[in-house]
N, C-alpha and C positions, 0 to 999 in steps of 0.2 A: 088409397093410392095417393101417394105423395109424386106431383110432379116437377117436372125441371129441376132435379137433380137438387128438390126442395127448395130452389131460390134462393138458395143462399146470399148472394149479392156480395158483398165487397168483406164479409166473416171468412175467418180459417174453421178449421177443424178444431182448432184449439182452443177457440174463442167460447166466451161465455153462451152465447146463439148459436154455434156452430156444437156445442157438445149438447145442447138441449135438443137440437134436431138430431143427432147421433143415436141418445137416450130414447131419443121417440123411435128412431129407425130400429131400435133394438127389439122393442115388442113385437109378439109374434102375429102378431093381426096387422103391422103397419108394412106396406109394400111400396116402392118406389118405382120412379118412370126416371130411367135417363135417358133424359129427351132432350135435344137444345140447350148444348151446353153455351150458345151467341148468347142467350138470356141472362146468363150470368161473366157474362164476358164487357170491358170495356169495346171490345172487337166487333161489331153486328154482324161480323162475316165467320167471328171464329167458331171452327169445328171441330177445335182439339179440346179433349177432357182437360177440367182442371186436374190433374194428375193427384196433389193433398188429397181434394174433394174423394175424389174416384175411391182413392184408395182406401180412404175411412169411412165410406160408404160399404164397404165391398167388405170391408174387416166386420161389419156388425150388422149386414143385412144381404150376405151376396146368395143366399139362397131366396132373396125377397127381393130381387133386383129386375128388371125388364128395360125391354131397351124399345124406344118407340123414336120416329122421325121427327115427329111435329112437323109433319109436313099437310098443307102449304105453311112456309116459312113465311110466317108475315113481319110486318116491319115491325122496328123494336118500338114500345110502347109509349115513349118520349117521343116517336113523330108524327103522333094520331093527333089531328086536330078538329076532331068532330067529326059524326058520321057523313057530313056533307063533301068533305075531301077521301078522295079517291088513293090510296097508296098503292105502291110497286111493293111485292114479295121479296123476299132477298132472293138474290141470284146465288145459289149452293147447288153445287156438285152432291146427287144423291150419293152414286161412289167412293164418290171420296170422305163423304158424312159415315157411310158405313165403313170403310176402310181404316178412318182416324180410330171410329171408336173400337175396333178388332182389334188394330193395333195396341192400342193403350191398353187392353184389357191382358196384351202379351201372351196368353193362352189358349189354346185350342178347349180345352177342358171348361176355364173359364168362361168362354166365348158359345159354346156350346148349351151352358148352365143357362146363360144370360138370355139367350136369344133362339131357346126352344125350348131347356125343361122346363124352365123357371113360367115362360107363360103359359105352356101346358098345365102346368099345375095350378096356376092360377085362374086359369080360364075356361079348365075342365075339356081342356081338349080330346079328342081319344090319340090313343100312343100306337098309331102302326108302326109297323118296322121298315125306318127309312135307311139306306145305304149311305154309307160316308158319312161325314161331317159336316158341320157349317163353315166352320173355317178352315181355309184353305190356304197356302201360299198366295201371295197378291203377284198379279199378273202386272200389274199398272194402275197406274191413276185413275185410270177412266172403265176401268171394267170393278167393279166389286168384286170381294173375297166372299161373299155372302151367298151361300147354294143350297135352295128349298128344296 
């Protein structure tokens, strides 16, 4: 399991490091977490997918794809000054962390795969028969489209 949307850091999809993690995502044993996409953001607050990222993640591994919070959101790791300093968490909107990422993933189908079969399968869940969907139309900001 490859986390944080593999790290990529300041690489495209294009890039020589960015297609070598693509290649690796390709194999059918390697699974990813898109998690905290702040970690790969100049932003510590941003909660929007890198949309490239996402998308060429999603082209060669979206059946191996899972969607996790990383929550508690801790600070970004350039402000750890030793375990004797005490740090504040980010302040993020759970809602709106799940709302961004529904959104960007643009599909119910998708969103679906992402954020129930795909960890069912992986996780060995048992598969009752739940009603509806996960995703839903978004009501607001502050309420999640996300329904277990």
């Amino acid at each position: 399991m490859i986390d944080h949307y593999g790290l990529y850091g300041k690489t495209s999809p294009d890039s020589s490091h960015g297609r070598k993690l693509l290649e690796l995502l390709g194999q059918p044993h390697v699974w990813i977490k898109l998690s905290a996409p702040y970690r790969n953001s100049n932003d510590p607050l941003d909660m929007q997918p890198n949309m490239p990222w996402l998308n060429a993640i999603l082209a060669v591994a979206e059946d191996r794809c899972v969607w996790g919070s990383d929550w508690p959101h801790t600070p970004p790791h350039s402000s750890h000054h030793g375990a004797d300093v005490a740090l504040a968490n980010r302040a993020l909107s759970y809602p709106a962390l799940v709302d961004d990422f529904l959104g960007a993933l643009g599909s119910e189908q998708r969103a679906n795969r992402i954020m129930r079969d795909n960890p069912g399968r992986l996780y060995d869940f048992p598969n009752p028969a739940r009603g509806g969907d996960l995703f839903e139309p978004r009501v607001g900001r502050n309420q999640s489209s996300l329904r277990l």
